[in-house]
N, C-alpha and C positions, 0 to 999 in steps of 0.2 A: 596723696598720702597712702591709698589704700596700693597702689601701683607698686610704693618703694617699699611696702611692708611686705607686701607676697616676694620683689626681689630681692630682701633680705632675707625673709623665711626661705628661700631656695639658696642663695650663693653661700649664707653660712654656712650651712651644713655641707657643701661643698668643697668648700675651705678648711674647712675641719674632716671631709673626709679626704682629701688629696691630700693634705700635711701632716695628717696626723702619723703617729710612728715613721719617720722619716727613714732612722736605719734602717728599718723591715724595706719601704720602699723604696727607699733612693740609696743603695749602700756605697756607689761611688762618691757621692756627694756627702756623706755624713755617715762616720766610720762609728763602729762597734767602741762602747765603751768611755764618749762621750756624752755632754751634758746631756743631749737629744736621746741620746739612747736609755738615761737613767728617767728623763723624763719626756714620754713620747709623743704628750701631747701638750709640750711648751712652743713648738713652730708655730701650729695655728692659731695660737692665744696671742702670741709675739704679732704675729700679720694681720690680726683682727684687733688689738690694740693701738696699731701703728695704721692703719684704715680711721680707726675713731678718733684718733690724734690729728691726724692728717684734716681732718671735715672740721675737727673741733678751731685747728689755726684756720682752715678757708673761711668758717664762720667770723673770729675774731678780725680778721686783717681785711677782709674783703668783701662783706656785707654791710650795706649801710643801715642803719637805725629805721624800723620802719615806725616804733611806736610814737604818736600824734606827739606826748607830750615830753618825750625824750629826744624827740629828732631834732630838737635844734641846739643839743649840748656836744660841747667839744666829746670827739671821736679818736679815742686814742690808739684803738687799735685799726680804725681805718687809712690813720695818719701814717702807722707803720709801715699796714702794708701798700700806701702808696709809694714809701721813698724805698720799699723793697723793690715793687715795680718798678721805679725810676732807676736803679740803681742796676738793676738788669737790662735799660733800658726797652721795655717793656710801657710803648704807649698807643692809646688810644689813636685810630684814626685821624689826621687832621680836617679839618672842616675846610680848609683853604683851598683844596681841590676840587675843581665844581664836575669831574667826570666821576659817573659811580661803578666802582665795581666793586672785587670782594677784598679789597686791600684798604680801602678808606670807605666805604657807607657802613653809615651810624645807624645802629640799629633802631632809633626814636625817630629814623626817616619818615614818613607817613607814604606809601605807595600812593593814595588818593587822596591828596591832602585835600582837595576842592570838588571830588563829589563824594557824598554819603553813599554807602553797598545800598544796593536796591531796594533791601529789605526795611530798611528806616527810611523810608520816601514817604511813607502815608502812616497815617491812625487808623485804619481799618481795621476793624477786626480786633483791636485792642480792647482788654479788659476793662468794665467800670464799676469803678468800684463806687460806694456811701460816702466815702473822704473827698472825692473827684465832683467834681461840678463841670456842667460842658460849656464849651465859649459860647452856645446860643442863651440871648437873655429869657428867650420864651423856653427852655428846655426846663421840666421842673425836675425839681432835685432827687436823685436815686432814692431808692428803699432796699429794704434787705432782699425785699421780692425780685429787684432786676439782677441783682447779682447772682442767685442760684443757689446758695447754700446762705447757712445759718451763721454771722460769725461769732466769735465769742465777745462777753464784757468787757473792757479796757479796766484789766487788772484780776480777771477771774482766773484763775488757774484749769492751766489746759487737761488733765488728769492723765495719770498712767495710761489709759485704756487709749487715749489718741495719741499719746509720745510712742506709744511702740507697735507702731503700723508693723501690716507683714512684710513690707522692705526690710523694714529697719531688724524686724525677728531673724528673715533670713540672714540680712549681713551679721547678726549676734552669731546663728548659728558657723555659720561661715567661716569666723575667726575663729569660734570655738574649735571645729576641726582640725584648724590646720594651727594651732597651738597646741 
């Protein structure tokens, strides 16, 4: 999120400086005495509303539902934009070819379906927390003490003074700048 907000805070103003006044700069392309010219800065309002249009239908026709209790109700804008895609002939890989390259492999392929990355081989090293109990029957049960820090009540409120660590101050300041 924070990635597409810095590339938005940059290409706007980008967009609105290349298009703006259009007669001044582009006088081939858009002559004296036209709508552009009485209003100079309706091109990059046009291209940046047609950008928001543009993301607003890829949202509607081509995302699926992710919320738990909405996903499993009919989908009428993804129905659309399937028989859009159908209708472009525009389809997914088929699965019926068993050689992979970049013309049929699905992207839900698993490169290592049958071994785990090295890193998830062991518990070593792994946190324990008061909730955890270990599989030895002789092992007795944690205290606040093995874990290192204090945690809070289950249901206390965590207060201002720990929500706004100085991460979180600098990214306040952060956005403040560059808005």
């Amino acid at each position: 999120m924070p990635f597409i907000w810095s590339l938005g805070s940059i290409l706007g103003p980008l967009i609105g400086g290349v298009l703006a006044e259009p007669c001044k700069s582009y006088p081939d392309l858009f002559a004296r005495g036209t709508l552009f010219d009485r209003y100079p800065f309706l091109l990059p309002n046009i291209v940046c509303a047609m950008i928001l249009v543009v993301g607003i239908l890829v949202g509607i026709l081509f995302l699926e539902e992710t919320h738990h209790e909405k996903r499993s109700r009919r989908d009428v804008g993804l129905e659309v934009g399937q028989k859009i895609l159908s209708f472009l002939d525009w389809q997914r890989p088929s699965e019926s070819s068993g050689k992979v390259n970049d013309a049929n492999f699905e992207e839900s392929h698993s490169l290592m379906e049958d071994e785990p990355p090295p890193g998830y081989r062991t518990t070593e090293g792994s946190p324990q927390y008061p909730c955890s109990r270990s599989l030895s029957p002789a092992a007795p049960p944690y205290t606040r003490s093995d874990v290192g820090h204090r945690l809070p009540r289950r249901g206390a409120p965590l207060g201002v003074q720990r929500a706004f660590t100085r991460p979180v101050i600098i990214h306040i300041i952060g956005y403040g700048v560059l808005a």
